[in-house]
C-alpha positions in Angstrom: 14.5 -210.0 51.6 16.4 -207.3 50.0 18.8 -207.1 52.5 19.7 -210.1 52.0 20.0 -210.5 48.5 22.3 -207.1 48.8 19.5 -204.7 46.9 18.4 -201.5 48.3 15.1 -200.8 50.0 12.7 -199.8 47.4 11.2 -196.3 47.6 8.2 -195.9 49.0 6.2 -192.6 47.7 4.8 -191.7 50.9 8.4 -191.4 52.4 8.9 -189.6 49.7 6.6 -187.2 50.5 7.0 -186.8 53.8 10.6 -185.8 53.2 9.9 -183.3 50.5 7.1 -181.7 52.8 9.6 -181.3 55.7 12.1 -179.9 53.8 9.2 -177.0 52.4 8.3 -176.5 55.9 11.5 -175.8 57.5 11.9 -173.4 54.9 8.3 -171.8 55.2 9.8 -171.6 59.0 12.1 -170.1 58.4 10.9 -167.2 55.9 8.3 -166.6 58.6 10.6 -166.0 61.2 13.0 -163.3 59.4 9.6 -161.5 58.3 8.6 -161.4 61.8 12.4 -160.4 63.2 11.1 -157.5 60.1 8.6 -156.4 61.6 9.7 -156.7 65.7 12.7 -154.4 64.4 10.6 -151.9 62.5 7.8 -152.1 66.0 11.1 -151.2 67.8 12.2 -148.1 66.2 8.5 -146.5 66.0 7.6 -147.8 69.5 9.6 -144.8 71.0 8.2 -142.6 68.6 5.0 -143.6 69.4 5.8 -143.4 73.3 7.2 -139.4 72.5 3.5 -138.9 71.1 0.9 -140.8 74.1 3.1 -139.0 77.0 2.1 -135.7 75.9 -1.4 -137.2 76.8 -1.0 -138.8 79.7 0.7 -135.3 80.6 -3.0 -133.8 79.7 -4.7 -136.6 81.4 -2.5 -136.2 84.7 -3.5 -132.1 84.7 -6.6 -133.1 84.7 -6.5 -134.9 88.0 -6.6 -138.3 86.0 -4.1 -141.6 86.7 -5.3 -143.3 83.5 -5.3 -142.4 79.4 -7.4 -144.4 77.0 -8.2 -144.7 73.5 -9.7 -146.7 71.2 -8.2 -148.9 68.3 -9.1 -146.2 65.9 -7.3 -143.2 67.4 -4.3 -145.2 68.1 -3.8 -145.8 64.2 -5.0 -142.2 63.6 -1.6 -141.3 65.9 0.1 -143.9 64.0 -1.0 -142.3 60.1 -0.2 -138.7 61.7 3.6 -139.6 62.5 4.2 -142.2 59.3 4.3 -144.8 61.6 4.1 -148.4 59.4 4.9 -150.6 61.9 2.4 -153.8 62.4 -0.4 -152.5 65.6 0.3 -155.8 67.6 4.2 -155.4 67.6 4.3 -151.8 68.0 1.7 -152.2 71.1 4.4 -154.9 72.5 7.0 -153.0 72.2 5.1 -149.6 73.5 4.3 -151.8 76.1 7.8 -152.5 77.3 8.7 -149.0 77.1 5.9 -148.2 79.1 6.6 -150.8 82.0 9.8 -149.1 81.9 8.3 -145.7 82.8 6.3 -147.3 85.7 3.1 -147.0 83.4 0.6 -150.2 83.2 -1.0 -150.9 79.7 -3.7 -153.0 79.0 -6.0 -153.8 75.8 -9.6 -154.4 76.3 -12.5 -154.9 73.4 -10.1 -152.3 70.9 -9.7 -149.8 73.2 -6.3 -149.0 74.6 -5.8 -148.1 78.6 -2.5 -146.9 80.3 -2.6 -146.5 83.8 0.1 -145.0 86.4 -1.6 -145.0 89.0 
């Protein structure tokens, strides 16, 4: 009827709504993304670090006659703490991960214990 008569559609509040919370979303998205881009870079950067500090173990481990090196969740962050390495544990394990399947090493994660293997 108000098309007809020339009037505008009237508001409804639940359109409303929906547009407003859309709009806060995208930006939530958005915020979320750059802090994880953050944290990927900062992973990054200590990753090698990191990588400089677990080969001088495997080197141990291979001496000893052994194709793997594990540790648990607790040593890993002690290694972390003892280089002032800040870095999130998830995207510094993806990253020492690629770094790792670079060097022909396999890496796996198990119950909080860490396991790299080159066999």
């Amino acid at each position: 009827m108000w098309l007809k008569l020339g009037i505008s559609k009237p508001k409804v509040l639940g359109n409303e709504l929906r547009k407003i919370t859309k709009a806060k979303q995208a930006e939530k998205l958005e915020k979320e993304k750059a802090k994880i881009a953050k944290k990927r870079k900062l992973a990054k950067s200590e990753a090698e670090i990191m990588f400089g500090c677990l080969k001088q173990e495997f080197i141990i481990s291979a001496k000893e006659g052994r194709y793997d090196w594990f540790c648990n969740l607790d040593y890993f962050k002690k290694i972390m703490k003892e280089n002032n390495l800040h870095s999130d544990k998830y995207y510094l394990y993806v990253e020492l991960e690629k770094i790792c399947e670079r060097n022909n090493i396999r890496t796996s994660v198990l119950a909080g214990t860490y396991n790299f293997c080159w066999d």
